[in-house]
C-alpha positions in Angstrom: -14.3 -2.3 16.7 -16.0 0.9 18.3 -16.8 2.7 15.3 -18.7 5.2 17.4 -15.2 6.1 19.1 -13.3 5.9 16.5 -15.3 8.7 14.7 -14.9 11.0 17.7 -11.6 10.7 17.6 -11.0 11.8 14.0 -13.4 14.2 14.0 -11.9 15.8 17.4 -8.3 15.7 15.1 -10.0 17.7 12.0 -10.0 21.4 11.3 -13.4 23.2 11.2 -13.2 23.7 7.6 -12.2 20.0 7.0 -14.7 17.7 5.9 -14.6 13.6 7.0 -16.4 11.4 4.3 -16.2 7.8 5.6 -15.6 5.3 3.3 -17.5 2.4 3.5 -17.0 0.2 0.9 -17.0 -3.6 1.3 -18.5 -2.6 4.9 -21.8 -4.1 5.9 -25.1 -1.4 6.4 -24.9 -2.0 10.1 -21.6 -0.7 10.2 -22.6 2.4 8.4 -26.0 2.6 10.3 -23.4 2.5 13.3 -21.5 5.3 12.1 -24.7 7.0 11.2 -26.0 7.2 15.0 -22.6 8.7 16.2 -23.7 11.5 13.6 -22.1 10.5 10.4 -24.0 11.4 7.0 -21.0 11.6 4.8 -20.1 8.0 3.3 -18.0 7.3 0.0 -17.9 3.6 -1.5 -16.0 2.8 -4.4 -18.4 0.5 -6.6 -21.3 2.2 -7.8 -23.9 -1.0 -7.5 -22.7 -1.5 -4.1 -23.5 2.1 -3.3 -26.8 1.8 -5.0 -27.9 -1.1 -3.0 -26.6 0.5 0.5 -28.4 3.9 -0.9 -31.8 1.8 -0.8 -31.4 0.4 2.7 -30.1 3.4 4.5 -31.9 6.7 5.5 -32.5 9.2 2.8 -30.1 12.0 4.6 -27.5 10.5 3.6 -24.7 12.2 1.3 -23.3 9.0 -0.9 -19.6 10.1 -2.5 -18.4 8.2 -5.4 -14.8 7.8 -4.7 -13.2 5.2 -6.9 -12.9 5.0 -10.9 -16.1 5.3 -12.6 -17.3 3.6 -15.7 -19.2 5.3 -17.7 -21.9 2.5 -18.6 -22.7 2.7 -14.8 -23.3 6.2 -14.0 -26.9 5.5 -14.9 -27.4 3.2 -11.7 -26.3 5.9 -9.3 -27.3 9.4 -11.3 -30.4 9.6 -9.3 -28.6 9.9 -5.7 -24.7 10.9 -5.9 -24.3 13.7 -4.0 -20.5 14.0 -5.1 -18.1 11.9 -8.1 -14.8 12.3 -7.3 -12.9 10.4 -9.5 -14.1 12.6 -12.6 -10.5 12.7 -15.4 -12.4 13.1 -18.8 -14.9 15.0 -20.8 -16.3 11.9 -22.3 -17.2 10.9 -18.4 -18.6 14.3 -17.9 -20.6 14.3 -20.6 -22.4 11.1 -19.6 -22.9 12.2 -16.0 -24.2 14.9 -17.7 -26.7 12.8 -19.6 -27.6 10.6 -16.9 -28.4 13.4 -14.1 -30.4 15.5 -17.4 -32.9 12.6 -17.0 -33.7 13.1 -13.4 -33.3 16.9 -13.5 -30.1 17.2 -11.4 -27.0 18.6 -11.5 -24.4 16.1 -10.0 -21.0 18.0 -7.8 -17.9 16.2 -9.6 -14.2 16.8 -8.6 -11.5 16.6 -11.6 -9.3 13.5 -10.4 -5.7 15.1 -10.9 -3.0 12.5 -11.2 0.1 13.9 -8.8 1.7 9.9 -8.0 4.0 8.5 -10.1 2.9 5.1 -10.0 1.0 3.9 -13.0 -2.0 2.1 -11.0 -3.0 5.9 -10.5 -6.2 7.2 -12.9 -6.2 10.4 -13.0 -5.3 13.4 -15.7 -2.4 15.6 -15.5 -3.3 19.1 -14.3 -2.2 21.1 -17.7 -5.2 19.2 -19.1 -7.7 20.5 -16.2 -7.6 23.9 -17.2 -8.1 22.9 -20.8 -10.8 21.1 -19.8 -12.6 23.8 -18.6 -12.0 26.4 -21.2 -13.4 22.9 -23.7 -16.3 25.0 -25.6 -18.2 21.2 -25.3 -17.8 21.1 -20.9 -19.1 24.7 -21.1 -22.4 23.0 -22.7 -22.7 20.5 -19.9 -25.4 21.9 -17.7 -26.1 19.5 -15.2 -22.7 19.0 -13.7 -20.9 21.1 -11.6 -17.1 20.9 -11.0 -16.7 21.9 -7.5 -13.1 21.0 -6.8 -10.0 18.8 -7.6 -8.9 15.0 -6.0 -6.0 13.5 -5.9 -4.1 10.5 -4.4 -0.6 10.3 -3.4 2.0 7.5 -3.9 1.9 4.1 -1.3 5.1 5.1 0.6 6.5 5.8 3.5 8.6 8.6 2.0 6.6 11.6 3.8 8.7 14.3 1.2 6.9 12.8 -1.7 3.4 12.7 -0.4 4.0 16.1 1.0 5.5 16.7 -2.7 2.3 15.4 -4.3 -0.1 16.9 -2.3 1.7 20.5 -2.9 1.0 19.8 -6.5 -2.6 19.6 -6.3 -2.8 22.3 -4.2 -1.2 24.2 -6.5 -3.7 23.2 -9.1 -6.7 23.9 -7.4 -5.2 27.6 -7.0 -4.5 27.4 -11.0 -7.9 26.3 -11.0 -9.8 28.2 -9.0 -8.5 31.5 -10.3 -9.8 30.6 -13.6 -13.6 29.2 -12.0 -14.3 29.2 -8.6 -14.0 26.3 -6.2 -14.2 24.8 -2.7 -12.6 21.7 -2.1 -9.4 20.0 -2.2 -10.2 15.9 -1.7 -6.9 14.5 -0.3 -5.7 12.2 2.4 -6.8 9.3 3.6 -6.3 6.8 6.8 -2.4 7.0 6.5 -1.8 10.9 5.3 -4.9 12.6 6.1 -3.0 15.0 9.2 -0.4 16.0 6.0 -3.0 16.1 3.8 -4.8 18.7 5.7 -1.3 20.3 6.3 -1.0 20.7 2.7 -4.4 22.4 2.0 -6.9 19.7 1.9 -10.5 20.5 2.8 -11.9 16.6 2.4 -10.8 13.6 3.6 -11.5 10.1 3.1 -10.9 7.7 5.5 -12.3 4.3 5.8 -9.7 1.7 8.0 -9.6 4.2 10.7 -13.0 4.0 11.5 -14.0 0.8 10.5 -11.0 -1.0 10.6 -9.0 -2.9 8.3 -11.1 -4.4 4.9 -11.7 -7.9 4.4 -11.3 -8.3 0.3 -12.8 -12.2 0.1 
């Protein structure tokens, strides 16, 4: 697996204003410190302890992205070195990432995860409630969180109309969004939709089996 040349190539496919976190999760730190020497410093994992290990045997540049569903009673372990949460779909979350980067004086990037796929698996809230979330008098009191953006995952299925259907929606409600507090990006797409994800207005994308190749779940 030449994770050096895999990079290059996705990177040589993205738009300038596009940005590439590579997901690493289950991967071992020499993979990542691979990807790292071909110039990578953008990795997302999806179990915070995991991340929190990696974070303390990999170099300090390093941007960590929290990608998968957070629980709240482990937001503590990674509060001190998250550069970006974006699975973020209620207040009660917010309000303990809130708590957690208070104690070590930062204020943690989150993306609102928007639900746009209809299966069920899916977290994520429906976009009516993100605008309601923000005009909530108690998330104007959060100080040390910053919603920078929206996420979203579309259904597992070949059916290219409803991904391209999904992604429209939450492009739609970042615009909703945005007009109401300003925002930059638009996390969509991954290793099987990022190109239409990217055609549809996404600014970040996640891909993992691309440049690692495929996970082993043991």
């Amino acid at each position: 697996m030449d994770i050096e040349h895999n990079l290059q190539h996705i990177k040589s496919q993205l738009p300038e204003h596009v940005t590439l976190v590579a997901v690493s999760k289950t991967k071992p730190v020499s993979a990542i410190l691979e990807a790292y020497n071909s110039g990578q410093r953008i990795f997302g994992e999806n179990k915070i302890q995991e991340m929190a290990e990696k974070y303390e045997q990999l170099p300090k540049d390093i941007e960590w992205h929290m990608i998968g569903h957070v629980q709240r009673n482990k937001v503590k372990y990674m509060a001190h070195f998250v550069d970006l949460i974006h699975g973020v779909d209620n207040l009660k979350l917010l309000r303990e990432i809130n708590k957690q980067a208070e104690k070590h004086d930062r204020v943690i990037k989150c993306l609102l995860q928007i639900k746009i796929a209809e299966e069920d698996s899916k977290f994520g809230m429906p976009p009516e409630d993100a605008l309601k979330l923000l005009q909530d008098e108690a998330f104007k009191e959060l100080k040390h969180i910053a919603i920078v953006g929206v996420m979203g995952m579309a259904t597992f299925t070949n059916d290219e109309a409803q991904i391209k259907t999904e992604f429209s929606c939450l492009k739609t409600t970042f615009d909703k969004l945005n007009a109401f507090q300003p925002m930059e990006i638009i996390s969509m797409g991954m290793s099987g939709d990022y190109p239409l994800a990217i055609e549809c207005g996404s600014t970040m994308v996640r891909v993992g089996s691309s440049i690692f190749g495929e996970r082993n779940y043991l």
